[in-house]
N, C-alpha and C positions, 0 to 999 in steps of 0.2 A: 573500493569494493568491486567496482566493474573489471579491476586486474583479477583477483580471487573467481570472478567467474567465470572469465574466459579460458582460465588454469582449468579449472573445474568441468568447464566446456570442453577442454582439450583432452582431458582422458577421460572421458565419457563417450565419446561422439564415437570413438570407435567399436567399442562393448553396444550401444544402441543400436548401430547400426545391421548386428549378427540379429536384435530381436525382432518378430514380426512385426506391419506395421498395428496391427490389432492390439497387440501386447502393450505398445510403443502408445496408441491413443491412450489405453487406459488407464497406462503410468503416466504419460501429461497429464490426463483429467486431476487423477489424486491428487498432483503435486500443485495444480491448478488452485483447488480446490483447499488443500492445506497451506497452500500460502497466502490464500486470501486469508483465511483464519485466523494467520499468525498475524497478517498485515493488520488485521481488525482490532485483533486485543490489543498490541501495540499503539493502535488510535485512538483504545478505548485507555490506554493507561498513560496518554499523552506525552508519548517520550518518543523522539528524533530517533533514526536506527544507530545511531553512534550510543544513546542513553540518555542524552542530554533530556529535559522534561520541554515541553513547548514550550515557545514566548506564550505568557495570558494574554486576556483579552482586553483590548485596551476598557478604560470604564467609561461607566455612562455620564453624559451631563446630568441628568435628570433622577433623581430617584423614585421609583415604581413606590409609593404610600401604599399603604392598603393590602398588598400583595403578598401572597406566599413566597420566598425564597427560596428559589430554586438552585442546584446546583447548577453554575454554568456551564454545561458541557461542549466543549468543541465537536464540531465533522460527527454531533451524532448522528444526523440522516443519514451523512455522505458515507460512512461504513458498511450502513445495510447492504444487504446481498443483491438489492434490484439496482444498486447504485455502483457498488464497484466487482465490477464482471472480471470472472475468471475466465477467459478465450482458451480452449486446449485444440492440439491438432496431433497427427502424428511425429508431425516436424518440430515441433515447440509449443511454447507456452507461454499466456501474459495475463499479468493482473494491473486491471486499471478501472479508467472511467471514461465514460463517455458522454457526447453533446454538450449541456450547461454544467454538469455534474465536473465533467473536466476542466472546462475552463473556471470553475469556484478551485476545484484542487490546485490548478497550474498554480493561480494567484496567490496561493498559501504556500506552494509548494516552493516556488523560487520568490516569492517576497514584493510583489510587484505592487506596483500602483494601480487602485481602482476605487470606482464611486462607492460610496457607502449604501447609497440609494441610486434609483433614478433620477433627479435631480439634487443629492447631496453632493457633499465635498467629493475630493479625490483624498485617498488616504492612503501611506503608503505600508503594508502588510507585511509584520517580520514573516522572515523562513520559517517556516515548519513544513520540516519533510515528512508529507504526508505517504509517500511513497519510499521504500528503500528495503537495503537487505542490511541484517544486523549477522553479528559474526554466530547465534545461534541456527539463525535462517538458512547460511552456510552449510553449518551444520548437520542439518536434519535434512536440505538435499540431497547430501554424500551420502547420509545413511539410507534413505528413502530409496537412493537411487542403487548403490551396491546391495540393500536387501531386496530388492526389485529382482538385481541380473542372480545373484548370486541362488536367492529361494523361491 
């Protein structure tokens, strides 16, 4: 996908470059702003940018008696809006996370080894790419961005 964007990067930068930089912030913001969006529902319908649906969650030993059954929802906090920051500038744009918030993404993001607890095991975390651009996201750039220059 990173080739798709640099294409994408490449006939754009020059049409950008004619618009003020005023213009130029406010189109980053949106696109900031709409990609976080897209990235969210995406998290929230637990599917990889390719479509593929998340690895679950591993289970528990134990089972909670007593309890109401909840849906287990993955990276619900880590979605919210105080959690993954949309950065816009004139020059670009990025959607992510930051401090501990990042590093819980990294470790889901490429699959890594970490404690369950502070002093639990180490366990090792399939992939889920919590981060990525799907071939829609593509998409709705090009359009975003030629109805930007164009209207």
């Amino acid at each position: 996908m990173s080739d798709d964007l640099s294409a994408l990067e490449g006939w754009i930068q020059p049409l950008l470059e004619n618009v003020a930089p005023t213009e130029r912030r406010k189109l980053m913001r949106r696109l900031s702003i709409g990609l976080r969006q897209r990235q969210r529902q995406r998290i929230a319908d637990q599917k990889n940018p390719d479509g593929s649906p998340f690895a679950p969650r591993r289970p528990r030993k134990q089972s909670k008696k007593g309890r109401i059954k909840r849906k287990r929802d993955l990276f619900l906090k880590l979605r919210q809006a105080r959690h993954m920051k949309a950065v816009s500038s004139a020059d670009g744009l990025s959607v992510g996370f930051t401090g501990r918030t990042a590093h819980i993404a990294r470790i889901h993001q490429e699959g890594k080894l970490s404690q369950l607890s502070l002093k639990g095991a180490l366990y090792q975390y399939p992939s889920r790419k919590i981060l990525g651009f799907t071939a829609e996201d593509r998409a709705w750039l090009e359009s975003e961005l030629v109805n930007h220059i164009i209207g």
